[in-house]
C-alpha positions as CSV (number, residue, x, y, z in Angstrom):
1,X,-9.3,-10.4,-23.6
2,X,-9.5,-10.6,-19.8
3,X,-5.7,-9.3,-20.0
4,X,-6.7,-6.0,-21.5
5,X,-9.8,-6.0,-19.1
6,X,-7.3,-6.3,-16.2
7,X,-5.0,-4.0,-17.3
8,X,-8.0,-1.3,-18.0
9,X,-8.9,-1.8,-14.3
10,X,-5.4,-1.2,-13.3
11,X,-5.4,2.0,-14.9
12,X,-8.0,3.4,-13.8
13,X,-7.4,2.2,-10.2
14,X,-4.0,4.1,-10.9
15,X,-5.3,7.4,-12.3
16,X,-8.0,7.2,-9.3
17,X,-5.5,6.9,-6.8
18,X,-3.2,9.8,-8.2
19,X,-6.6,12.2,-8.4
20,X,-6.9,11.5,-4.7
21,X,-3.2,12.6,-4.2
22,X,-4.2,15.9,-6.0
23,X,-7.0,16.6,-4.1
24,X,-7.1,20.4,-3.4
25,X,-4.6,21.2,-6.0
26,X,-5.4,22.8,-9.7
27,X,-5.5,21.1,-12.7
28,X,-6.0,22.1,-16.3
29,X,-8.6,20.2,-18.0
30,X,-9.2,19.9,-21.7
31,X,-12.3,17.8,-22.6
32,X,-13.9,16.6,-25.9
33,X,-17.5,17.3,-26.4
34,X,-18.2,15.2,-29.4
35,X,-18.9,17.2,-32.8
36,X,-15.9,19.4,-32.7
37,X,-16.4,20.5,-29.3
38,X,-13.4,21.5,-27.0
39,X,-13.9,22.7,-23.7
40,X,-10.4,23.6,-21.9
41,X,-10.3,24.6,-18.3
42,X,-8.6,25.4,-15.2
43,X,-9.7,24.6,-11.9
44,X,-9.1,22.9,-8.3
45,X,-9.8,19.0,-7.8
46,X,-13.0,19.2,-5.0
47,X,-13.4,15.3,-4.7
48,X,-12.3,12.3,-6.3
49,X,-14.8,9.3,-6.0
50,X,-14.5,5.9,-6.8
51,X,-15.7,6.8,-10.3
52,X,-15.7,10.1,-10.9
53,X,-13.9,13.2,-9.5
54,X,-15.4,16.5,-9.4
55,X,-13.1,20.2,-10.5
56,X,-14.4,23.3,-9.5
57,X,-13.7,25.9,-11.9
58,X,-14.5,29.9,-11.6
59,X,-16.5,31.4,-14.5
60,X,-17.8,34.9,-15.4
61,X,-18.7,37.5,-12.5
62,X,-17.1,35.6,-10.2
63,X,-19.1,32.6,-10.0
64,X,-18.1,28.9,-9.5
65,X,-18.9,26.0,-11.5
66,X,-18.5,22.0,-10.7
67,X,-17.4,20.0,-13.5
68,X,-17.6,15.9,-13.0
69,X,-15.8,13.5,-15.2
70,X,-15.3,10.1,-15.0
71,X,-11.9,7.9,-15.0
72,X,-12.8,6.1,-18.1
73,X,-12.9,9.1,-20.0
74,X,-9.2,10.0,-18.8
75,X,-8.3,6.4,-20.1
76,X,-9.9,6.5,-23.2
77,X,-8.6,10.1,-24.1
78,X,-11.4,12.0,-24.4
79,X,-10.5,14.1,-21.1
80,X,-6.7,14.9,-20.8
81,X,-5.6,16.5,-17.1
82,X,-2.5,18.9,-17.4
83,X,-0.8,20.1,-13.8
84,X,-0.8,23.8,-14.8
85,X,2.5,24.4,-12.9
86,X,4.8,23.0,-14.7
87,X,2.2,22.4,-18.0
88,X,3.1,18.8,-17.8
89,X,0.7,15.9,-18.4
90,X,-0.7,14.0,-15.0
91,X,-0.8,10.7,-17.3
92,X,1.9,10.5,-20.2
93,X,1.8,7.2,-20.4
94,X,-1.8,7.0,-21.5
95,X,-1.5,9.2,-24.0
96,X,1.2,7.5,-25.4
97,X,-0.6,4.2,-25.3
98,X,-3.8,5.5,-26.8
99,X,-2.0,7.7,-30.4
C-alpha cells in the first residue's frame, strides 16, 4: 500500500515538474466532465503550481478564458494533455498504466 502511495507521489511530482518545463507553451487539453461530458481545448500553460496548473485558452469574440486543473486528475485520467505540435501525448506512460 505505501508502495503505490509512493509511486502516486512520484508521478505527480514528475508530471508537475514537466508542466513547469512547458510553461508558456500550448497544450491541447481534453477533460472529462462526469455524465458524458467532454470538454477538448487548446491553449497556453499560464502557471504551474504545486498542485494545480492554470491554461489560458481564447474563446468567442476574442476573449480569454483560465482553465485550472489539478495533477491528480492527469494521473487518474480524467484530464489527458496533448502537445498540439506534433499531436503526441505529454504522459504516455500514464495512459498506458491506467487502460
Amino acid at each position: 500500500m505505501e508502495e503505490a502511495i509512493s509511486r502516486q507521489v512520484a508521478y505527480v511530482n514528475n508530471i508537475h515538474e514537466t508542466l513547469v518545463a512547458y510553461t508558456g507553451r500550448r497544450l491541447r487539453i481534453r477533460a472529462n466532465m462526469g455524465r458524458s461530458k467532454i470538454i477538448e481545448r487548446e491553449g497556453i500553460l499560464t502557471q504551474a503550481h504545486n498542485s494545480l496548473f492554470i491554461v489560458e485558452t481564447e474563446e468567442k469574440r476574442g476573449r480569454k478564458a483560465r482553465q485550472s486543473y489539478q495533477y491528480v486528475d492527469v494521473l487518474t485520467g480524467m484530464v489527458e494533455l496533448t502537445n498540439p505540435e506534433d499531436e503526441q501525448p505529454l504522459f504516455p506512460a500514464l495512459q498506458q498504466e491506467i487502460a
